[in-house]
C-alpha positions in Angstrom: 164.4 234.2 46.5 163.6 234.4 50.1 160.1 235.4 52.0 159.8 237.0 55.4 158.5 235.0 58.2 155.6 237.2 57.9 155.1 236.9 54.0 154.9 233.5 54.5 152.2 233.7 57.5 150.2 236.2 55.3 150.4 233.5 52.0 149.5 230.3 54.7 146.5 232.5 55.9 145.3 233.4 52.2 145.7 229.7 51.2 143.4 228.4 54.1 140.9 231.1 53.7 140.5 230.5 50.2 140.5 226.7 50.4 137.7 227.0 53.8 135.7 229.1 51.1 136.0 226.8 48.4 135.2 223.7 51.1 131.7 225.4 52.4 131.1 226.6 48.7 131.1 223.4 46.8 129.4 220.2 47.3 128.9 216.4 45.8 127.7 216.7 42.2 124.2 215.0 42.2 124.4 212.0 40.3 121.8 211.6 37.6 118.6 210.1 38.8 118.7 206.2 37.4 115.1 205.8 39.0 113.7 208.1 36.7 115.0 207.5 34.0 114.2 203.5 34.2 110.3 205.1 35.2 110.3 207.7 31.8 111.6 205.0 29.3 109.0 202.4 30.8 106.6 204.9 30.5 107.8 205.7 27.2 107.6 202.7 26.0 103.9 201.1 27.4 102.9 204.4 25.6 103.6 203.6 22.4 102.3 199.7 22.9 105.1 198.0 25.3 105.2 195.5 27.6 108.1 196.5 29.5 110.1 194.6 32.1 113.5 195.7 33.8 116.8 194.1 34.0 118.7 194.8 36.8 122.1 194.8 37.1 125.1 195.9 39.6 125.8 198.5 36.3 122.2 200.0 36.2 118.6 198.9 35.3 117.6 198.5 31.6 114.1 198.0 30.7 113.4 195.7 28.0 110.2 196.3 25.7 108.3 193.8 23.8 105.4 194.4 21.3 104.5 191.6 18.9 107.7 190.2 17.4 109.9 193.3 18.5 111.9 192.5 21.5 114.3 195.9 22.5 116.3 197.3 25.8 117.6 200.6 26.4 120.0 201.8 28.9 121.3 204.9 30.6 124.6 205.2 28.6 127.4 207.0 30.4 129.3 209.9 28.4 132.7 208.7 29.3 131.5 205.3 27.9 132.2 202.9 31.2 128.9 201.0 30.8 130.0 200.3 27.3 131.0 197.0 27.8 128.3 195.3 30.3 125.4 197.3 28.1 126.6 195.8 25.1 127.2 192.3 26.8 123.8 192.2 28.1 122.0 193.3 24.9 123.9 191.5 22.7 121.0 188.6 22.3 118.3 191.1 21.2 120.7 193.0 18.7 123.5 195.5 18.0 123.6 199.0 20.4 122.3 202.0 18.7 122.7 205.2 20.4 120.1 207.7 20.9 121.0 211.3 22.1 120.0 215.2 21.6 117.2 213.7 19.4 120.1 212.2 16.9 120.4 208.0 16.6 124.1 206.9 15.3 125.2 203.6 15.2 128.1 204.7 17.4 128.3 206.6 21.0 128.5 210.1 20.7 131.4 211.5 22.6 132.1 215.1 22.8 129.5 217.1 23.5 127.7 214.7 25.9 131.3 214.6 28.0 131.6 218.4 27.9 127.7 218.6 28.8 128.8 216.2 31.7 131.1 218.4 33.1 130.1 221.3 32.8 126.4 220.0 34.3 128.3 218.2 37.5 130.2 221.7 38.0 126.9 223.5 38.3 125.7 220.5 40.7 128.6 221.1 42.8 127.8 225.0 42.6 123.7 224.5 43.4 122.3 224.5 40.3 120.2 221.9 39.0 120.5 222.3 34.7 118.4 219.2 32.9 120.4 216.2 31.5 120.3 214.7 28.3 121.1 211.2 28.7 122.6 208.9 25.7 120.2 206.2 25.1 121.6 203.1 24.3 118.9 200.8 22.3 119.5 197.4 20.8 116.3 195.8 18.9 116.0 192.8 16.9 114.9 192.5 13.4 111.4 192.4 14.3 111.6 196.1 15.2 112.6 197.2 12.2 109.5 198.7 10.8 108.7 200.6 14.0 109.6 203.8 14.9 110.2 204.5 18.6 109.4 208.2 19.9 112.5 208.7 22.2 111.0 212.6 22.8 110.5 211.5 26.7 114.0 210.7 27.7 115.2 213.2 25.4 115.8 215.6 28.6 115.6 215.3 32.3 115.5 217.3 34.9 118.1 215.3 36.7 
């Protein structure tokens, strides 16, 4: 099948009008704020009777808590699960990884609906709007911990 000179000028001209649109349109998706959450779980913590302390990394930060015999860390846990291996590697002296996410804790990562949640928040970033994360919390705590009950309520959402 052959196009006209000119069908193919009018296709060339829709293709770089609606790729110009697309390029002034869409922007960066915003990359979740690692600051705040570091400053809500240390907050979170000293709230509930921690002294906290922050480990920081070329992966992220992860603030440590300590109150009486319990030593625990939690970290900003990515959905597609790229930080799996150095948060596990660095919290493997206080204790296994736990994961803490939508108000659920499971002793494995939840995958599905945090990576669709991912996407669909970084498309809206790219559009202009600003929806709230819910990060995965991943928590190690030694055997100390085991009879207290962390409120994770305050990182349960962010507003970015």
């Amino acid at each position: 099948m052959k196009f006209s000179a000119r069908a193919r000028v009018v296709l060339a001209v829709f293709l770089l009008l609606t790729l110009g649109v697309k390029l002034l349109w869409t922007r960066d998706a915003p990359a979740p704020d690692g600051a705040l959450f570091v400053a809500t779980a240390e907050a979170t913590l000293r709230g509930q009777g921690f002294r906290t302390g922050r480990i920081v990394k070329r992966f992220g930060t992860i603030v440590r808590g300590e109150r009486g015999a319990c030593r625990l860390t939690v970290g900003d846990y990515t959905p597609d699960g790229t930080l799996a291996e150095p948060l596990e590697a660095e919290s493997r002296s206080v204790g296994a990884l736990r994961f803490v996410w939508a108000g659920e804790a499971s002793a494995r990562a939840p995958k599905l609906r945090p990576l669709v949640e991912f996407y669909l928040k970084r498309e809206l970033g790219r559009l202009g709007f600003h929806p709230a994360r819910r990060p995965i919390l991943a928590v190690a705590a030694n055997p100390a911990c085991a009879g207290i009950a962390v409120d994770w309520t305050p990182l349960a959402t962010l507003p970015r």
